[in-house]
N, C-alpha and C positions, 0 to 999 in steps of 0.2 A: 725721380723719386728715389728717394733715401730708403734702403733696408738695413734694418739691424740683424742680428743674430739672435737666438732664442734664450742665448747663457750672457745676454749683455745686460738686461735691464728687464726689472720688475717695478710695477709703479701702483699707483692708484689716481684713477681719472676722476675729476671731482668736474661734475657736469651742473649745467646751467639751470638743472631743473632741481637740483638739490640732490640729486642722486651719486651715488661714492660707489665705482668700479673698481674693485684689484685685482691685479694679473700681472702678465708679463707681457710687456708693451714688444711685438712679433713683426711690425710696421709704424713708420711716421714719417709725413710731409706735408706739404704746405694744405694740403686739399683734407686730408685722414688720419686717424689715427684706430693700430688696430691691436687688439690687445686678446691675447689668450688668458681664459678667465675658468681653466680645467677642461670643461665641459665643453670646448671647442672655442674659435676664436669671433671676435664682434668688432664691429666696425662701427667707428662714428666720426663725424666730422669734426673739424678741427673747430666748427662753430656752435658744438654744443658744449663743446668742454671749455667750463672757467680755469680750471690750473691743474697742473700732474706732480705729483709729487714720486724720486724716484727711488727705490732701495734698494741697497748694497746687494754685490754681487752674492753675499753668503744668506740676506734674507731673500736674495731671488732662487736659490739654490734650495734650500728650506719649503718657499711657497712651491716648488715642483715635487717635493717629498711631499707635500700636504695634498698637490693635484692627484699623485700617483696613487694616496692610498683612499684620498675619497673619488678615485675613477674604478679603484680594484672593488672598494664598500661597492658603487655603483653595478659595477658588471655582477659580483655574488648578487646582489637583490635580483635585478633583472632576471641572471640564470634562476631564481630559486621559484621567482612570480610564474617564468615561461614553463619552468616544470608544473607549478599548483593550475597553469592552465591546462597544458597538456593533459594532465590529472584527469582536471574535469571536462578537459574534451574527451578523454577515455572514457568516462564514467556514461558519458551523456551516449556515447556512441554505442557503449553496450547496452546500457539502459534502453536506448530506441530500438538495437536489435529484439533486446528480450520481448519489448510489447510488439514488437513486430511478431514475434515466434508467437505472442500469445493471442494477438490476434487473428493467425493464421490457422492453428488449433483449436479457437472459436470456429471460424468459421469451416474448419472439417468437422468439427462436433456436430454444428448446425445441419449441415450436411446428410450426418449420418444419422441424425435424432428425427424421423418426417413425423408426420402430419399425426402419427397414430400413437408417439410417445410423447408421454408428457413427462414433465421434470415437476417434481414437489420435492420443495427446502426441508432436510431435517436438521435436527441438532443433537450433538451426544451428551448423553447423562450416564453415571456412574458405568460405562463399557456398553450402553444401549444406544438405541437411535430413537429419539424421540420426533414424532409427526402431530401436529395441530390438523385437528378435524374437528368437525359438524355433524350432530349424529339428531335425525329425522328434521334438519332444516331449523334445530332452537337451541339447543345443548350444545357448547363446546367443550371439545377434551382434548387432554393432552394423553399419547398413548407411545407408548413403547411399539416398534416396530417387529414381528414377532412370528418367523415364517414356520416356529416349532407351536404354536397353537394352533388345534384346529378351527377354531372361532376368535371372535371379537369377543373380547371378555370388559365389560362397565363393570365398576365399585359402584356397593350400596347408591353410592349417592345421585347417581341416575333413575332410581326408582322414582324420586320426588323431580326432579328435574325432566323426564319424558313424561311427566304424570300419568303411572301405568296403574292399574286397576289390579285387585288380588284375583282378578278374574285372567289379568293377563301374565299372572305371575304361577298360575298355577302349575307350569308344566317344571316342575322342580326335582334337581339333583344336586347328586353327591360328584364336587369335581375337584382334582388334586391342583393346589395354587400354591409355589412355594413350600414345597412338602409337606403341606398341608389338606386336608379336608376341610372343604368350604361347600356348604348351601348356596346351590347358582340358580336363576330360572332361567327356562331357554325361552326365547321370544323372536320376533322379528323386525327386525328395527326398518321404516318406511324409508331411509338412506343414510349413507357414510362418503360423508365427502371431506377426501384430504386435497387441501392444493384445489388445482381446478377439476381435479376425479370427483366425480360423483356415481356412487349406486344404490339401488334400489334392493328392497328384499333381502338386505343381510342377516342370516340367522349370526343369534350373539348369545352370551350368558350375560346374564344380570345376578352380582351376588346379592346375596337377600342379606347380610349382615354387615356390619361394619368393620373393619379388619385393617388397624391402622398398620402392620407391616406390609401388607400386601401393596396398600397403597404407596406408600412407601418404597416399595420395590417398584413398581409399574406405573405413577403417576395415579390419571384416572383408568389405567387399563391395558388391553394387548389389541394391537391390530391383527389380530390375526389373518387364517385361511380361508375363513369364508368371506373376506373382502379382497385379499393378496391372490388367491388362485384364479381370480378373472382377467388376470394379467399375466405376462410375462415379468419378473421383476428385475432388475439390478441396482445392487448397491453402488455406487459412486463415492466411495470412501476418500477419493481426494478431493472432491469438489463440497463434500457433506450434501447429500443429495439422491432421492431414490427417483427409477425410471419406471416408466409402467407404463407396457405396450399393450396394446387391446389385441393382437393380433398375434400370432406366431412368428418366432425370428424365422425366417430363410437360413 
């Protein structure tokens, strides 16, 4: 078997299937012929190939300046791909720590939250915490959460909506809303259920007038103290989120 030299000869192998190979012919004899084509060198036999045509020693000199700098093109992509993986193998690995951390702070949350606190969703409006509730099982409101009231305070517009009677409207005062004096009545509403809290017997005020700022300022109303002091409360201001134990913390 005959070897050449790698500076002797560049060629192009013109094979039987219609296909045109160029490189620099690395090996040849009766059986092979092997030819470096940049990207590493290829073998074929001497009975695929129709004819080789060969080129001068200065365009085989040339075609190795051409291998060199689409093998350097070739290695910068590679290096640039293996970093945007690495990337995003970093990314994926912190990412699955974090939901790991967050899962595992769930379940110490779960842990510490039993059987006797419940979690009701609120949401904030203009620096308050707004709570969706149920007021006597037919009425919904939307109330400001409001541990500086001493009651549940309903707008006007609960009068028509619990269909209360001037009988049960009569027990009427003067109460400050908004630096304001406002005509309330006190009554007691048959339950206030936020979330899955429900109770019974919450004394409230009912304003007896319409009073579009107030509204305005508090929705339909305050949650107050006389449904918040049957609990222990806490705000959860990162989660947006109030707690409310039936029972006394330890």
């Amino acid at each position: 078997m005959t070897s050449l030299t790698m500076s002797v000869l560049a060629d192009t192998l013109f094979l039987k299937n219609g296909r045109n190979i160029e490189g620099v012919i690395v090996n040849k004899d009766s059986d092979n012929i092997s030819i470096d084509v940049g990207g590493g060198v290829v073998d074929f036999s001497q009975e695929e190939v129709r004819t080789i045509t060969y080129a001068s020693s200065d365009e085989n000199e040339g075609l190795y300046v051409r291998f060199e700098k689409r093998k350097k093109k070739l290695e910068k992509e590679e290096a640039a791909a293996q970093a945007a993986r690495e990337k995003s193998l970093e990314a994926w690995r912190q990412n699955s720590a974090h939901q790991d951390a967050l899962k595992k702070e769930w379940q110490n949350e779960q842990h510490r939250i039993d059987a006797a606190t419940k979690v009701v969703p609120v949401t904030g409006y203009d620096g308050h915490l707004l709570i969706d509730a149920s007021i006597n099982a037919k009425a919904s409101a939307v109330l400001v959460v409001d541990t500086g009231s001493p009651m549940v305070l309903l707008t006007s517009n609960f009068i028509e909506k619990l269909n209360f009677t001037l009988a049960d409207l009569s027990n009427v005062h003067k109460i400050t809303v908004l630096n304001g004096e406002h005509l309330a009545a006190y009554v007691i509403l048959r339950s206030v259920k936020v979330g899955d809290v429900e109770e019974a017997n919450v004394p409230a005020m009912i304003l007896l007038e319409k009073d579009e700022a107030a509204e305005k300022g508090f929705k339909d109303g305050l949650l107050g103290l006389s449904y918040l002091s049957r609990f222990h409360v806490t705000f959860d201001q990162t989660n947006t989120r109030l707690l409310l134990r039936s029972e006394t913390v330890q």
